[in-house]
C-alpha positions as CSV (number, residue, x, y, z in Angstrom):
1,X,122.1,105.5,56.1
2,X,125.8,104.9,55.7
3,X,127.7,105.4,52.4
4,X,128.8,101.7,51.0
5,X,132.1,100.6,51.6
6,X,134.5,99.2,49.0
7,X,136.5,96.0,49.3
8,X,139.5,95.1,46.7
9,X,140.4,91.5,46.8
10,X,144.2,92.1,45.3
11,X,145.8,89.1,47.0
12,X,146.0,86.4,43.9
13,X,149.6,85.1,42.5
14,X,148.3,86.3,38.7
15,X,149.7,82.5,38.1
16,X,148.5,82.1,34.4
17,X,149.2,85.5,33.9
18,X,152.9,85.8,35.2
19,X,153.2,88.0,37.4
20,X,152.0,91.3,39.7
21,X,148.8,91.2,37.3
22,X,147.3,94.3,39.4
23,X,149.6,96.7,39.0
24,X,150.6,96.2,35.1
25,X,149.3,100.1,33.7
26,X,146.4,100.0,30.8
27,X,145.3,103.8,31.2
28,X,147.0,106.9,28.9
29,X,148.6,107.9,31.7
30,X,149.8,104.8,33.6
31,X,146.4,103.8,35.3
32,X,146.2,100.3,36.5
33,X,142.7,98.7,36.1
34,X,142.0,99.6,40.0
35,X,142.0,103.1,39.2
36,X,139.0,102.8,37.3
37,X,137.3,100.8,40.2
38,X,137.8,103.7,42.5
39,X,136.8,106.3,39.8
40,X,133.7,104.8,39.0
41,X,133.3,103.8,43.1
42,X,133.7,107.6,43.8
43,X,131.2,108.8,41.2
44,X,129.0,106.2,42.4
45,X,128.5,107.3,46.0
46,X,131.6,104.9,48.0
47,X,133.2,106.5,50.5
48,X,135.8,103.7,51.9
49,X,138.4,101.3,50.0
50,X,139.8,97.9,51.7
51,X,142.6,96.5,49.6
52,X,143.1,92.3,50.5
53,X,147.0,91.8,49.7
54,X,149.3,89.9,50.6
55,X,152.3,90.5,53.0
56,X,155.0,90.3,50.7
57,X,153.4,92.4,48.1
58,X,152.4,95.2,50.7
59,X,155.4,97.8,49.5
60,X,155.0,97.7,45.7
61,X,151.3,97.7,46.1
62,X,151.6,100.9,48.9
63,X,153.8,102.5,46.2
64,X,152.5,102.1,42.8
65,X,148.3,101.9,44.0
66,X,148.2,103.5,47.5
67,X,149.6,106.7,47.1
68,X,146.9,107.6,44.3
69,X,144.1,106.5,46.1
70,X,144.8,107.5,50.0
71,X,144.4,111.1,48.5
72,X,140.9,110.2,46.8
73,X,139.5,108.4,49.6
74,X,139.6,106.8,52.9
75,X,142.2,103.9,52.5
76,X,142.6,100.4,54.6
77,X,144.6,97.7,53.7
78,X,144.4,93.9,55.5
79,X,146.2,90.7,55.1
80,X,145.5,87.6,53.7
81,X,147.8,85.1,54.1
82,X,147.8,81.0,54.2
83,X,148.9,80.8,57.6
84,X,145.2,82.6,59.1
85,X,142.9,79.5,60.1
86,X,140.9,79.3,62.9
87,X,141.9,78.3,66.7
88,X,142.7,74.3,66.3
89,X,143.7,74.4,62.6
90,X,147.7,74.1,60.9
91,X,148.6,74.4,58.1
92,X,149.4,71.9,55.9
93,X,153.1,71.3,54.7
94,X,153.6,72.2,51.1
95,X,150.3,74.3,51.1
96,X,150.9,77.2,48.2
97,X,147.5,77.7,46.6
98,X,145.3,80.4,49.4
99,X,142.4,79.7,50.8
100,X,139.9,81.3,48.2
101,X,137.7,84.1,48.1
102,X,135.6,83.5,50.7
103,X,138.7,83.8,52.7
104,X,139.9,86.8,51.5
105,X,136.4,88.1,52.2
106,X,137.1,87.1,56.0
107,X,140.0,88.7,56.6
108,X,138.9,91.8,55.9
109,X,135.8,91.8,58.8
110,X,137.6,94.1,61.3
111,X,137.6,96.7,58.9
112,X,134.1,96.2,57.0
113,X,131.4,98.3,58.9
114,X,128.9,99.4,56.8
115,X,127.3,97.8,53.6
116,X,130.3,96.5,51.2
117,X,130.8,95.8,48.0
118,X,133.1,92.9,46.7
119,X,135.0,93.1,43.5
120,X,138.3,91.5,42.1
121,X,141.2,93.9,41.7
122,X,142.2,93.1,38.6
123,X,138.7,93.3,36.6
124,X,136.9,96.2,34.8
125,X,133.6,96.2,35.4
126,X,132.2,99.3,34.0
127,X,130.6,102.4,35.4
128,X,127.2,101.0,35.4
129,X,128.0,98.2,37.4
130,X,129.4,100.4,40.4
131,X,126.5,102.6,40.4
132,X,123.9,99.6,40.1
133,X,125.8,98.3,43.2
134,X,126.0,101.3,45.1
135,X,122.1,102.2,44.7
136,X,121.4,99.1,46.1
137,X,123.2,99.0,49.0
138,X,122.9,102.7,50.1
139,X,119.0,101.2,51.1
140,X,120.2,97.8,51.7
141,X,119.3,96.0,55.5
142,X,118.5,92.6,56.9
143,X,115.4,92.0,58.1
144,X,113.2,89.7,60.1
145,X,116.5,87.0,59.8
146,X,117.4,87.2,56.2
147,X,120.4,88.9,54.9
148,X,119.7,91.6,51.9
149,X,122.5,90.9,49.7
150,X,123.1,91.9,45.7
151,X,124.9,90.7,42.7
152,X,125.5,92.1,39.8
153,X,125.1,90.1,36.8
154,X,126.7,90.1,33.7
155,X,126.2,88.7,30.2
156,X,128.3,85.6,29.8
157,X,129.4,86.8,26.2
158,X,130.8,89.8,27.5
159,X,133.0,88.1,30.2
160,X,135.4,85.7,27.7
161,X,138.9,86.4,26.6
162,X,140.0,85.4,23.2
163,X,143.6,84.1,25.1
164,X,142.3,80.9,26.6
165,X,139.1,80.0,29.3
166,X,138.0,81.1,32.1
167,X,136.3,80.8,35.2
168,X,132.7,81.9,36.0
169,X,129.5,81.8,37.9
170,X,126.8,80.3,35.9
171,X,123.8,82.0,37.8
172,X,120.0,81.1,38.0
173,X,117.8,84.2,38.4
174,X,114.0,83.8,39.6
175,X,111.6,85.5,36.9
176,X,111.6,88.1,39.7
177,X,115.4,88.7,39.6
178,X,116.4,86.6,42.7
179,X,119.5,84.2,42.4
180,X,118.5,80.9,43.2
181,X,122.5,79.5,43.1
182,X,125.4,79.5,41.5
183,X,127.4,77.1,39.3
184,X,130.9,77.5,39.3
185,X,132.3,76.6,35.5
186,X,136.4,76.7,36.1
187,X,137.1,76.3,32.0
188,X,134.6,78.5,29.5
189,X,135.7,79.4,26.7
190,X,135.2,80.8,23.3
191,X,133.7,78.7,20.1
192,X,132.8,80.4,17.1
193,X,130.1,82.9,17.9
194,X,129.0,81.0,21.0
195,X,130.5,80.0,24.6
196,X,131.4,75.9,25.8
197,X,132.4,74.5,28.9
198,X,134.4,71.9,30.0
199,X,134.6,69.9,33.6
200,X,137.0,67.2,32.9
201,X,140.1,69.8,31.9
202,X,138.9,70.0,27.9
203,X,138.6,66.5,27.7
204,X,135.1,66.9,26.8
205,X,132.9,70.3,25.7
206,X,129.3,71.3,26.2
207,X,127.8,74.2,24.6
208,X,126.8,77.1,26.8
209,X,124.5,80.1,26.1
210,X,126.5,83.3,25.8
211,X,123.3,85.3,27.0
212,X,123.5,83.2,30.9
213,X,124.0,85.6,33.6
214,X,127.2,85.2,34.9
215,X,128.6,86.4,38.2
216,X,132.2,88.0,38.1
217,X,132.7,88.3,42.3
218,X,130.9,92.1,42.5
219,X,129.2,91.1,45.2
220,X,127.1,93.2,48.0
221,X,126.8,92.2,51.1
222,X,125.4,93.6,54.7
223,X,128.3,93.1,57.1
224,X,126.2,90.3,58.7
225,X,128.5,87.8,55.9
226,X,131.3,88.0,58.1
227,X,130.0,85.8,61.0
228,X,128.8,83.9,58.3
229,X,132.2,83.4,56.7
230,X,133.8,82.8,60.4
231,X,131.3,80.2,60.8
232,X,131.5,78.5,58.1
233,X,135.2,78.7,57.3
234,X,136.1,75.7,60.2
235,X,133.5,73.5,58.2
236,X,135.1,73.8,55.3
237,X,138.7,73.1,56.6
238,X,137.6,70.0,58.5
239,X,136.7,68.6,55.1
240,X,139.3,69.7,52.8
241,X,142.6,71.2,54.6
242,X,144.6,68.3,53.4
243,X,143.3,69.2,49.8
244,X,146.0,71.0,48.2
245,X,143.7,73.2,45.6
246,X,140.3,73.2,47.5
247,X,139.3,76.8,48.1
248,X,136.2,78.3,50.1
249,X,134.5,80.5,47.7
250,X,132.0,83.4,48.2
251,X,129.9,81.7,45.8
252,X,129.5,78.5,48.1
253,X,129.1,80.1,51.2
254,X,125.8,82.7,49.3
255,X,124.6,79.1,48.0
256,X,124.6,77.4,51.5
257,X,122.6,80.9,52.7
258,X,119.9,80.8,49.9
259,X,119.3,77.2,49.9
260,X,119.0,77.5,54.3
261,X,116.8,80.7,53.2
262,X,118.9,82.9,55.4
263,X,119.5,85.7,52.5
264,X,118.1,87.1,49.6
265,X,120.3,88.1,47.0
266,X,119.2,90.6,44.3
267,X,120.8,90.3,40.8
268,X,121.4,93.5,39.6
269,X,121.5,93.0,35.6
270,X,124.2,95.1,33.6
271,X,125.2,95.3,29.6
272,X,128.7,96.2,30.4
273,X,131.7,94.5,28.5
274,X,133.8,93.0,31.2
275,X,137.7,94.0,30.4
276,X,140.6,91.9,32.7
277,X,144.1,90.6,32.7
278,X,143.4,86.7,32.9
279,X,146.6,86.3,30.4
280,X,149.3,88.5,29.4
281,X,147.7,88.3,25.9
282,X,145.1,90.3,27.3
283,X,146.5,93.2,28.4
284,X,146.9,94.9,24.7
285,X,143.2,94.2,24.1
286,X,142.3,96.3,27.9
287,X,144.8,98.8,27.2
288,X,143.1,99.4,23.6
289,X,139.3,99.1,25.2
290,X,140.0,101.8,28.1
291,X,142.0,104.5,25.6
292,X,139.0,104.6,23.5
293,X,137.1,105.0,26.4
294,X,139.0,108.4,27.4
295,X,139.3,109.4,24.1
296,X,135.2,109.4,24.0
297,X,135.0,111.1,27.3
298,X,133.9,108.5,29.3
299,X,137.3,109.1,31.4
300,X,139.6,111.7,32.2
301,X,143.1,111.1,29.8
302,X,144.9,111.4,33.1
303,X,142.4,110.1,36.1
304,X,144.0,111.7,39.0
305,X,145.8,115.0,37.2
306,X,149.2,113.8,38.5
């Protein structure tokens, strides 16, 4: 039974948040949220990190998040980059916005051997979450055709910022805790004491219960989603490559397999306040959030002793 693995999708431009959004410090000593993903990862039971970047980024993100971790745990880092499409597929002139989650999640396959989990690099997700995630798929394997995925799933009111919207996945979860899908809601945002949503860019508003299960990408997955992603990744371009914002997202590809009842995917419920970096406003509010949070003990005032 292999440890889980750990996979860091740290590729995104941080475009409402201007700039290098991942490696902006919100610890006492200089920690960036990743270290706390890799803390909590650690205590949890993960024995292998895959950082998703980019290219162009790979030497500020060697220096400033690679150094710390290679000397916690076993390090690989893989590119994603707009220019990786399938045999028969170019990319589009003027193309600046990548390809989306689902294929970040792709590029990474070469280096994903045992039972991963998925998370964004530049969200806190809480101790609880990590170890929820890691118990699951330390047991976690396909069977009889059906993939044995997990999800953890958090409480919509703990995900919003006070800066502006958001984008999550409004989950339904079978009375046993299954998902059944995922609705992708690009703009929530705060009202009052309760949550809306908007599909027509705030043009109009419709209330939304701040108790919904939400997904926030921590994701587990067999490796069996890779040939998944590869074969569903051509689909996708042939319909939107000359769409200059459509993006293939984990989320659609784990609908496509529940609704074809290839996978099951657990939900793996948590009451952790999600902390992230979605605008520059933010980042006073995490910094605040995580100081307390050493100052009770929950974390080391310096993570790593440098």
């Amino acid at each position: 039974m292999a440890n889980p693995q750990l996979v860091v999708m740290a590729a995104g431009i941080g475009s409402r948040y201007g700039g290098l959004k991942q490696i902006d410090p919100v610890g006492p000593s200089g920690e960036i949220i990743i270290d706390y993903s890799i803390y909590d990862a650690l205590r949890a039971g993960f024995d292998k990190v895959i950082f998703i970047i980019r290219q162009d980024i790979e030497q500020v993100f060697r220096e400033k998040v690679g150094r710390t971790i290679e000397k916690q745990i076993d390090t690989a880092y893989v590119f994603q980059e707009l220019n990786q499409l399938p045999e028969g597929f170019i990319l589009p002139e003027g193309r600046v916005k990548p390809w989306g989650t689902g294929h970040a999640l792709l590029s990474a396959a070469d280096a994903v051997t045992a039972p991963a989990a998925v998370i964004n690099a530049d969200d806190f997700y809480g101790a609880g979450s990590f170890q929820a995630l890691a118990d699951h798929l330390k047991t976690a394997a396909d069977a009889d055709g059906v993939y044995d995925y997990s999800m953890v799933g958090f409480v919509l009111g703990n995900t919003v910022t006070e800066h502006g919207h958001v984008a999550r996945g409004v989950c339904n979860v079978s009375a046993d805790g299954l998902l059944e899908n995922v609705v992708e809601r690009t703009r929530i945002e705060k009202q009052g004491a309760g949550t809306r949503f908007s599909e027509d860019d705030g043009q109009t508003w419709t209330a939304i219960d701040p108790n919904s299960v939400v997904s926030m990408n921590m994701w587990g997955f067999t490796p069996s989603i890779m040939a998944e992603l590869k074969a569903r990744f051509p689909k996708f371009l042939e319909a939107n490559i000359e769409k200059p914002k459509a993006e293939f997202f984990i989320p659609t590809v784990v609908n496509e397999l529940l609704a074809e009842k290839k996978a099951v995917v657990k939900v793996l419920p948590t009451d952790e306040k999600w902390l992230g970096v979605t605008y520059q406003q933010d980042r006073p509010a995490v910094q605040d959030a995580i100081r307390r949070k050493a100052a009770d003990g929950v974390y080391p005032i310096n993570l790593w002793n440098k």
